[in-house]
C-alpha positions in Angstrom: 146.8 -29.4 -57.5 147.3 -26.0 -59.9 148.5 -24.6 -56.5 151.1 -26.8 -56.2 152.1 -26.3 -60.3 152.0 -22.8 -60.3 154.4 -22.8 -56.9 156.5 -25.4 -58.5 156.6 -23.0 -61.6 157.3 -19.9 -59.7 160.6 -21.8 -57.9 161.6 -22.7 -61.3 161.8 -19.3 -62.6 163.0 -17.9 -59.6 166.3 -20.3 -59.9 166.8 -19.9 -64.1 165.4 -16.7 -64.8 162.2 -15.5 -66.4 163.1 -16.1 -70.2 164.7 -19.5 -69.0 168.1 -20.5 -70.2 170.2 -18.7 -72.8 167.4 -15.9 -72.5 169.1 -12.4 -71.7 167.4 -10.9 -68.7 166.6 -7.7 -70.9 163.7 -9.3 -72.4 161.9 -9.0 -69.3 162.3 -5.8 -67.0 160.4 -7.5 -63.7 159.5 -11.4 -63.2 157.6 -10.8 -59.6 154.4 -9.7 -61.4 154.2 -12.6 -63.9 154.4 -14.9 -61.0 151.8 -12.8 -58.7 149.5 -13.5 -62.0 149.8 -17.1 -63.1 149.4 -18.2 -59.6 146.4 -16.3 -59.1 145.3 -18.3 -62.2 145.5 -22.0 -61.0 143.5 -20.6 -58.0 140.9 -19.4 -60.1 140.7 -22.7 -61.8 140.9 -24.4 -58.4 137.7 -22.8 -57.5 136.1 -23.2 -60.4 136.5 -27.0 -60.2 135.2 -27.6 -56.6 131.8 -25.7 -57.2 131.1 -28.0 -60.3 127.4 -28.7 -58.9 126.1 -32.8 -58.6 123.7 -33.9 -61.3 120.0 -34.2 -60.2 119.7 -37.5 -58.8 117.0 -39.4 -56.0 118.2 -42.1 -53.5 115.7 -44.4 -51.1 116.1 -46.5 -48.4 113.8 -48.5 -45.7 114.4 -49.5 -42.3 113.0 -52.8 -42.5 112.8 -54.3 -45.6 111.6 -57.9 -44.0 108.3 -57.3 -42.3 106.4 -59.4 -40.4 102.2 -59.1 -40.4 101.1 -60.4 -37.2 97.4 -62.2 -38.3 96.3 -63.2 -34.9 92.5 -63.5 -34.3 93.1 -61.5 -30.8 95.3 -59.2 -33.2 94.7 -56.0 -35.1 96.8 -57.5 -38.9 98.6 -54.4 -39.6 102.5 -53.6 -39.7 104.1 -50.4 -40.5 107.5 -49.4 -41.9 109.8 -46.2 -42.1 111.2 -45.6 -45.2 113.4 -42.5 -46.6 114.1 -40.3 -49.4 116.9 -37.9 -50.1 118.0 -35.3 -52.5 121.4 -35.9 -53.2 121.9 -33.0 -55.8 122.8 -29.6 -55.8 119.4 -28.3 -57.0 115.9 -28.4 -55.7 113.9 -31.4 -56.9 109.9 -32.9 -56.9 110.4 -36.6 -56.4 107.5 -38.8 -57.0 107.3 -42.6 -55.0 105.5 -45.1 -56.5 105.0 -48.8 -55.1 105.4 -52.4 -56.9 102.8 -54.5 -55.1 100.9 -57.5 -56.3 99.5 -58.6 -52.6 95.9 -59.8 -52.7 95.4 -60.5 -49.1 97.2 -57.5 -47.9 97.3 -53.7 -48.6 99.9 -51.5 -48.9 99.5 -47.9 -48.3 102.2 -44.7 -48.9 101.1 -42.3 -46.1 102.9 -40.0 -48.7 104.3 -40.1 -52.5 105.4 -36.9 -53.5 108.2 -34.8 -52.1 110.1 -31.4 -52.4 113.6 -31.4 -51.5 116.1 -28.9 -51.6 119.6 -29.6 -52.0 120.9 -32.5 -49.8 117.7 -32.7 -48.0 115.7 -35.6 -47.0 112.4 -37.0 -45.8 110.7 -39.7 -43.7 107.5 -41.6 -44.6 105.4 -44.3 -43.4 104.5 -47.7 -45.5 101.5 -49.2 -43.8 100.5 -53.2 -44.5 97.0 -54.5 -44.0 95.4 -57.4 -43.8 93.2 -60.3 -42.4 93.7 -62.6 -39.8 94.4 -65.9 -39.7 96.5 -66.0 -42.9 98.5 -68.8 -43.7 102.6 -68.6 -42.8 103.1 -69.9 -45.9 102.1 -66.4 -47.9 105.0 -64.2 -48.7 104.9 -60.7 -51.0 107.6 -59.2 -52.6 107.4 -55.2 -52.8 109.5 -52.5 -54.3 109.6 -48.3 -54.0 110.3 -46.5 -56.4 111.5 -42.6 -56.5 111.9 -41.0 -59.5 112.7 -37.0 -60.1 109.8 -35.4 -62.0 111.5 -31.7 -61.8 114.8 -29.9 -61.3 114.0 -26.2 -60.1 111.3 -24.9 -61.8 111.8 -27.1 -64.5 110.4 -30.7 -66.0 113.0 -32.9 -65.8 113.7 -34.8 -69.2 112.4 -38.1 -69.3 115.6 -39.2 -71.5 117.6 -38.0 -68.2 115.1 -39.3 -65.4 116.6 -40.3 -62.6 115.7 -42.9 -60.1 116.6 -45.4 -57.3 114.7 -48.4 -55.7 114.4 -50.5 -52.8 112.8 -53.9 -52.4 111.5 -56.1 -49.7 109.3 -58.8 -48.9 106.2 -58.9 -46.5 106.0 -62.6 -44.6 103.0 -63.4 -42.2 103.8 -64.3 -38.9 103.3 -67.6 -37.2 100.7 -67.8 -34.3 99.7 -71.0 -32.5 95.9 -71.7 -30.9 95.0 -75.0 -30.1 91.8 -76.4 -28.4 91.7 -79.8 -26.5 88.4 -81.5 -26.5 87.3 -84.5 -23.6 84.1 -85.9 -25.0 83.3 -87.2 -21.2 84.0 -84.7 -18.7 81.9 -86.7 -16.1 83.2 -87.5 -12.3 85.3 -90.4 -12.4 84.9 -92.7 -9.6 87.8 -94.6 -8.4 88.7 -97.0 -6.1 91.8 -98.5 -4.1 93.9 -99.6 -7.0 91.5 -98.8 -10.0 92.8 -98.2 -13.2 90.6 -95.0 -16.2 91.8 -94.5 -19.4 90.9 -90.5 -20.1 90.5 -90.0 -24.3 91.0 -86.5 -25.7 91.6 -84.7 -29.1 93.2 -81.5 -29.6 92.8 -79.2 -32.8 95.0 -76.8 -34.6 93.9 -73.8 -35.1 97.3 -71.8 -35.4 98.2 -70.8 -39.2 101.0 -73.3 -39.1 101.4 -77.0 -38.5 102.4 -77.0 -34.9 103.4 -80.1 -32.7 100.8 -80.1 -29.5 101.5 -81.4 -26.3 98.8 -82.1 -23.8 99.9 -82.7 -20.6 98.6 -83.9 -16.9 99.3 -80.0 -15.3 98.8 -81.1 -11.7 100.8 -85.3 -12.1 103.0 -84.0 -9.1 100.2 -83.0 -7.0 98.3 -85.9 -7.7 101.1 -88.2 -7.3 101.8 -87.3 -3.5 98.5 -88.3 -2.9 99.5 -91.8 -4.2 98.3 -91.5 -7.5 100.5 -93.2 -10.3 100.6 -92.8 -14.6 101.8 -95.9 -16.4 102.1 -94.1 -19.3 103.4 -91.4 -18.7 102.2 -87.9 -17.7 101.8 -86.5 -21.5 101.7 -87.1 -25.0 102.8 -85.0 -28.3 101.6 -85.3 -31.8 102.2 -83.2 -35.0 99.1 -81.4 -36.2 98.3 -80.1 -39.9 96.9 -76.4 -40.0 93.9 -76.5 -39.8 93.7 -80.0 -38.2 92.7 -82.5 -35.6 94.8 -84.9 -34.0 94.1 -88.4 -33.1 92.3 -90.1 -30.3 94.8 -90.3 -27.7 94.6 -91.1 -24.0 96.8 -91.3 -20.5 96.0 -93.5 -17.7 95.4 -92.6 -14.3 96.0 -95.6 -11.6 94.3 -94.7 -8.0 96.3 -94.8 -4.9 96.7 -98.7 -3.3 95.2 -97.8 0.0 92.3 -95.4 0.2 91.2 -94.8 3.8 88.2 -92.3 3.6 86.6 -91.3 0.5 88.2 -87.9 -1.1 87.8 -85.8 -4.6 90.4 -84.4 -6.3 90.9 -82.3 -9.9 93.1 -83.6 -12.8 93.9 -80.6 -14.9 94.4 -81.3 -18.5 96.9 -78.9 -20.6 97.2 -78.5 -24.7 99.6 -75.8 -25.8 101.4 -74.9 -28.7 105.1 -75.8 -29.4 105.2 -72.9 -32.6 104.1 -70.3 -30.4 105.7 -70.0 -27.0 103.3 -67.0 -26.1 99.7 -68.8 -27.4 97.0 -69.5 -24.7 97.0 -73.0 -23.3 93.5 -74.8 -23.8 92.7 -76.2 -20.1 89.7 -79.3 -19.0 89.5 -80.3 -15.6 88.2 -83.8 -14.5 87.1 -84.6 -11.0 88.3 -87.7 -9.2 86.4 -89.6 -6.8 87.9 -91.9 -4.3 85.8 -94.3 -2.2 87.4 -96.0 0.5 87.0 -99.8 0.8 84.2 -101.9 2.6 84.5 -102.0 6.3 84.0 -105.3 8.2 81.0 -106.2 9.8 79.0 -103.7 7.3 75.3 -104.8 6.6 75.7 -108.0 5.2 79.7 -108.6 4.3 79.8 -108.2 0.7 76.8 -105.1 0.4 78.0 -102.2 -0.3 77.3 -99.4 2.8 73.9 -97.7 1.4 73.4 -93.7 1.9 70.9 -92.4 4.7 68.0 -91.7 2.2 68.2 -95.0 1.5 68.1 -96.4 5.0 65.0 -94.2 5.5 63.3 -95.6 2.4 63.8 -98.7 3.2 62.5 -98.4 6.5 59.6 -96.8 5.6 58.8 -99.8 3.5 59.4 -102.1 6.5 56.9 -100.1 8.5 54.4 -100.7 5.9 54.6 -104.1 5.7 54.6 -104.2 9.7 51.5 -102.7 9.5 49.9 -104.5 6.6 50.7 -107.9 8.7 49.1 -106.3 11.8 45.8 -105.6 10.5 45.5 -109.5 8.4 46.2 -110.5 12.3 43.3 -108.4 13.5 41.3 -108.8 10.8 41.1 -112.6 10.9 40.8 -112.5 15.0 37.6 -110.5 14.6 36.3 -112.5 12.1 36.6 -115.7 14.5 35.5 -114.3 17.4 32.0 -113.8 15.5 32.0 -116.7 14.0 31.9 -117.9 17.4 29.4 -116.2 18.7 26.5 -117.0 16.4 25.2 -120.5 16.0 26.1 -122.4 12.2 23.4 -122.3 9.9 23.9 -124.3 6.8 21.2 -123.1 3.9 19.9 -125.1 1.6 22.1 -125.3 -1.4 20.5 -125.1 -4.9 22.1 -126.5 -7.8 22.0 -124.7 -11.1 23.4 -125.8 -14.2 25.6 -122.7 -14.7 27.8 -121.5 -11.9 27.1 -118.2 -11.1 30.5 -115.7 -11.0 31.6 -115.0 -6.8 31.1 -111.8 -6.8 33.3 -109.9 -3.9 31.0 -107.9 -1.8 33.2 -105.2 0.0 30.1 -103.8 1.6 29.9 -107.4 3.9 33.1 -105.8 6.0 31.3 -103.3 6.8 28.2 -105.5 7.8 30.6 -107.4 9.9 31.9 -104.5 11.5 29.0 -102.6 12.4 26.8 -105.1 14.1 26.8 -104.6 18.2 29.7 -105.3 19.6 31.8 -105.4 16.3 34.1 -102.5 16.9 34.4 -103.8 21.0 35.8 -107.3 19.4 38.3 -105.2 16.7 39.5 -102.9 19.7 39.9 -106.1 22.0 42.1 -107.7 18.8 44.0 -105.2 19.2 44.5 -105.3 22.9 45.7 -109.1 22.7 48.8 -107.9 20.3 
């Protein structure tokens, strides 16, 4: 800008003269050296006004001033963010950085707080945020840095001149979804042609958020190719408080109309989290077992066919009572045939006024047995069957 003046002024001189109109041109024996002077002047003052130095100042700024704390149990709860201060002034300068935090659950943490910066310089730091898992979603913290100049040079900066700058942000927890399906009975189910269960289940919350769970029948295609059919459907949904349980629910399973051999197969039960696309399912199996129907001419129409261990038990009972009969049959031959062969003799009967008690006398089998002859009669007995 004086450039331009003092060329300006230098034209006009050159075209009227050095003392200007009505001036005689004696007054002045040379002009070119009054010119060569006032414009080295304005370039003087041109100087001058560019190398005015900038006030001691402080600016600060983060990279991400909405952070996220992931609080996952499986999780380590920390979070860190970059943040930077600069120097903006034409002097060197101690900055101090001091944080606004009123977070109880969380920490925050200045990997570094005190800087020296030359002029125009700058400086990276970390801001770390701790906490615990399984925080609620619904916590938020507000936080604020602030640098301020403590000293210009080798000087204490007045603290009627401090200067400062801020930034502010705000520290939200992160949602996370868990969930864990119960099945009270996880017994075999045994089914037959055209039998209809009822399977009952919970599922529980245990993400920091209410979440909407859906439990599903993983494996309803698989199942129904092999003829198996779901009246109501092949899932059900239901929102869950934090920290909550959901209600009985249930989904029916309706076996195949024909069954022609007996078969097992698996129904895999599903609960995952709608919040949290990335959250482990919770998984029960139940086992299915089909019977096939009766077959015609089984043992006895309307009996159920009976397992080989029963067969043999039953069998073995049947031999025992063979046996049992046997021996009666023999026993009472043998006792005949010596009846026979001895003649009757009737003994005089005495009558007492009390009855004596018929006392059983095991040892007369063996009486009857071991006389001459007895074991020849038992062995023929048996001969005759």
């Amino acid at each position: 800008m004086f450039g331009r003046r003092a060329a300006d002024l230098a034209h006009h001189i050159d075209e009227r003269g050095w003392t200007g109109e009505g001036v005689s041109d004696r007054s002045v024996p040379n002009r070119w050296p009054l010119v060569l002077v006032l414009m080295m002047v304005c370039s003087l003052l041109s100087t001058a006004q560019a190398q005015i130095p900038t006030a001691p100042g402080v600016e600060i700024d983060c990279e991400n001033k909405q952070p996220e704390l992931d609080v996952h149990p499986l999780n380590d709860p920390v979070v860190e963010i970059t943040c930077t201060v600069r120097n903006p002034s034409s002097f060197q300068e101690s900055i101090l950085v001091e944080k606004e935090w009123d977070g109880l659950e969380v920490d925050m943490m200045l990997d570094e707080d005190t800087f020296e910066l030359g002029p125009d310089e700058e400086e990276d730091f970390k801001v770390t945020f701790s906490g615990q898992t399984r925080l609620s979603s619904s916590l938020s913290y507000d936080f604020t840095l602030v640098a301020t100049v403590t000293n210009v040079g080798m000087l204490d900066w007045p603290e009627a001149l401090t200067s400062n700058a801020s930034v502010s942000g705000d520290l939200n927890i992160a949602t996370f979804g868990m969930v864990d399906l119960e099945i009270s009975d996880k017994s075999t189910r045994t089914m037959q042609e055209g039998d209809e269960i009822k399977i009952s289940f919970q599922f529980q919350n245990n993400g920091n958020d209410d979440d909407k769970i859906r439990v599903t029948i993983l494996n309803a295609a698989e199942l129904e190719e092999a003829g198996f059919s779901f009246p109501g459907g092949t899932f059900v949904a239901e929102n869950v408080a934090e920290d909550g349980s959901s209600t009985v629910r249930e989904l029916t399973v309706r076996s195949p109309s024909d069954v022609v051999a007996d078969e097992r197969f698996q129904m895999v039960f599903q609960a995952e989290s709608e919040n949290d696309d990335e959250a482990p399912v919770s998984e029960i199996t139940i086992s299915i077992q089909l019977e096939a129907g009766n077959t015609a001419g089984g043992l006895g129409g309307g009996l159920e066919e009976v397992d080989k261990d029963t067969v043999v038990l039953y069998g073995s009972i049947g031999a025992a009572v063979l046996f049992g009969l046997i021996f009666v049959v023999a026993l009472a031959k043998a006792l005949r045939r010596r009846a026979n062969s001895q003649p009757m003799y009737v003994p005089p009967v005495d009558v007492d006024d009390e009855p004596e008690e018929d006392d059983l006398d095991l040892s007369e089998l063996d009486d009857l047995f071991a006389d001459e002859g007895g074991e020849e009669d038992f062995d023929a007995v048996f001969a005759d069957l």
